[in-house]
Structure formats: structure tokens, C-alpha cells
C-alpha positions in Angstrom: -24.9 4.7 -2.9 -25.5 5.9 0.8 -28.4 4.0 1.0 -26.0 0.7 0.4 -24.1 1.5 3.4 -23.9 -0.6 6.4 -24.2 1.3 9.3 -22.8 -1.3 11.9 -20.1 -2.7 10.3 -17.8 0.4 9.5 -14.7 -0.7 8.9 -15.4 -4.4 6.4 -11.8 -4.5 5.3 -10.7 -4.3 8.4 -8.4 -1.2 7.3 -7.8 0.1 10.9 -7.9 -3.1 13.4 -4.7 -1.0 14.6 -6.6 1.4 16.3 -8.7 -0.6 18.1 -8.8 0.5 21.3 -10.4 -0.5 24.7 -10.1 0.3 28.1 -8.8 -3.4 29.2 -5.6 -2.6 26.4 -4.5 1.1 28.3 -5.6 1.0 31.4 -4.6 -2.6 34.0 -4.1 -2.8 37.5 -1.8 -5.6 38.3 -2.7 -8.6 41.4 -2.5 -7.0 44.4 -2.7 -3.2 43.3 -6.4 -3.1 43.2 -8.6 0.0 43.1 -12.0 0.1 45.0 -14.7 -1.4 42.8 -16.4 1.7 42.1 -13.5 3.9 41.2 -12.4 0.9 38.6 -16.3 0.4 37.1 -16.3 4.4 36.9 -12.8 5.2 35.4 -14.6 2.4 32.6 -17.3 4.4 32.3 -15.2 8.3 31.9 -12.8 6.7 29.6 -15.3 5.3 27.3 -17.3 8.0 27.4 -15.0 10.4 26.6 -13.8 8.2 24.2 -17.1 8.4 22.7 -17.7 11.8 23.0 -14.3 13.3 21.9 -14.7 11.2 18.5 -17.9 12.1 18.3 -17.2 15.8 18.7 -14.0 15.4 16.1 -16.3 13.9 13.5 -18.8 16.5 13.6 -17.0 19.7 13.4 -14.2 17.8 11.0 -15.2 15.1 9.4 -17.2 16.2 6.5 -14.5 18.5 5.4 -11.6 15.9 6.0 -13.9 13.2 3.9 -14.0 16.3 0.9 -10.5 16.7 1.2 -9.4 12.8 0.4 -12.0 12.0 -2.1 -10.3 15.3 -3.7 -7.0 14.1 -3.4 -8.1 10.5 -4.4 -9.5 11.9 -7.7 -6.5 13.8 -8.7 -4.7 10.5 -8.2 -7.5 8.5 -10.1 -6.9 11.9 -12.7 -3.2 11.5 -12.9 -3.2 7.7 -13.2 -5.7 7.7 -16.0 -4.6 10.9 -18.0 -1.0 10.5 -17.2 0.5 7.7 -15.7 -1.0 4.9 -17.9 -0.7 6.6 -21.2 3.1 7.7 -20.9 3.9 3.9 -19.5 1.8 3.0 -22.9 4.2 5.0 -25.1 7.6 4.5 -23.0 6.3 0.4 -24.1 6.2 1.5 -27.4 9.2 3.4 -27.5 11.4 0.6 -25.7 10.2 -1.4 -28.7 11.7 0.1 -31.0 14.7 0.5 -29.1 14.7 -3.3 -28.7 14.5 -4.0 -32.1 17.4 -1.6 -33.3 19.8 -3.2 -30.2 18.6 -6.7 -31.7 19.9 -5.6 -34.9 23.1 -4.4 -33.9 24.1 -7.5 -31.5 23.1 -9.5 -34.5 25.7 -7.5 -36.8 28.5 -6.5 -34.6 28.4 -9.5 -31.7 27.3 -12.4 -33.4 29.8 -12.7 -35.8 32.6 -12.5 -33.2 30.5 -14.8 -31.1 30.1 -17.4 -33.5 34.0 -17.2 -34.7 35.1 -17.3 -31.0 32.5 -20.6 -30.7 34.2 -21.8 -33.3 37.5 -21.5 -32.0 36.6 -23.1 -29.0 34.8 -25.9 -30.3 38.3 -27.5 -31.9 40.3 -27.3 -28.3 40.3 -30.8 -26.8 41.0 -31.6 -23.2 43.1 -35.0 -22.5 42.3 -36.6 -19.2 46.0 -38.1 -18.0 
């Protein structure tokens, strides 16, 4: 499975275009409140390589064990979904079919009658248009 990853495009599913982050979107100097050329081309250069570096850095001491963590906690979910979740929907489904069928059979004994009596009823009035 590593061997099928694609080491230049990272992110396919565009899951974090969010966090896309350049100097041109935090850092912009406005007409007529220039710096000097080399300060602007080398504050470029310190914040993307500290950019770099501090992520860099992060990854390596924390990354491994923060990518352990979630596929933990995304198995327990898978766990709990599969061994859980999907089989007590399964029975509440078969439960509320019963249920259904017993309601059914009272509406059909108590509330039809009166229904159809009180249709019937109804049925005789006639309205006169004057």
C-alpha cells in the first residue's frame, strides 16, 4: 500500500485547501508603502523557510505518533459501526416492525370503524348554493 502512494500530490481530495498558505495571502505591502527590494525578496525567503522547516520539524518528532493515534481512533469507529451501530439499527428495524403491525391492527379496530361511520355521516350533508 505505500508503494501506491503519490508522493507529490498529497492532499487528492483536496481535504485541506483551507490551509493553504503563501506568503503573498499574510504578508502585503500596499502602493506607496514599499520595502527595499532585498528586505521584501528576503522576508520571502525567512517565511518560507521557516514555514518549511517548522513543519518539517513538527512532522518528524510528531507525526508518526499523531498518524497511530487517528488510525486508532478511526478503527474503534470502523469497530463500533460494524459491531454495534449497524446491528442494533438492524434489530431496532425489526422491532419497529412489529410495532407497526400491532398499531396497524389497532387503528384498523378502534379508528376505522368510527372513521367510516363519521364518513358516512358526512357523506349525506348537502350544501345548497343560494
Amino acid at each position: 500500500m505505500a508503494d501506491q502512494l503519490d508522493m507529490e500530490n498529497r492532499d487528492p481530495n483536496s481535504i485541506n485547501d483551507h490551509i493553504k498558505i503563501a506568503f503573498e495571502d499574510t504578508i502585503a505591502e500596499v502602493p506607496g508603502a514599499h520595502a527595499i527590494d532585498c528586505v521584501w525578496r528576503n522576508s520571502y525567503r525567512c517565511f518560507e523557510g521557516g514555514k518549511s522547516c517548522c513543519y518539517k520539524f513538527l512532522t518528524a518528532i510528531c507525526g508518526i505518533c499523531i498518524a497511530l493515534y487517528w488510525g486508532c481512533c478511526f478503527a474503534c469507529l470502523a469497530f463500533e459501526h460494524i459491531w454495534c451501530v449497524t446491528p442494533s439499527l438492524s434489530a431496532f428495524r425489526i422491532e419497529c416492525g412489529a410495532w407497526r403491525k400491532y398499531y396497524s391492527i389497532c387503528m384498523d379496530c378502534f379508528c376505522a370503524p368510527c372513521c367510516e361511520t363519521m364518513g358516512l355521516f358526512f357523506s349525506n350533508i348537502k350544501v345548497q348554493n343560494k
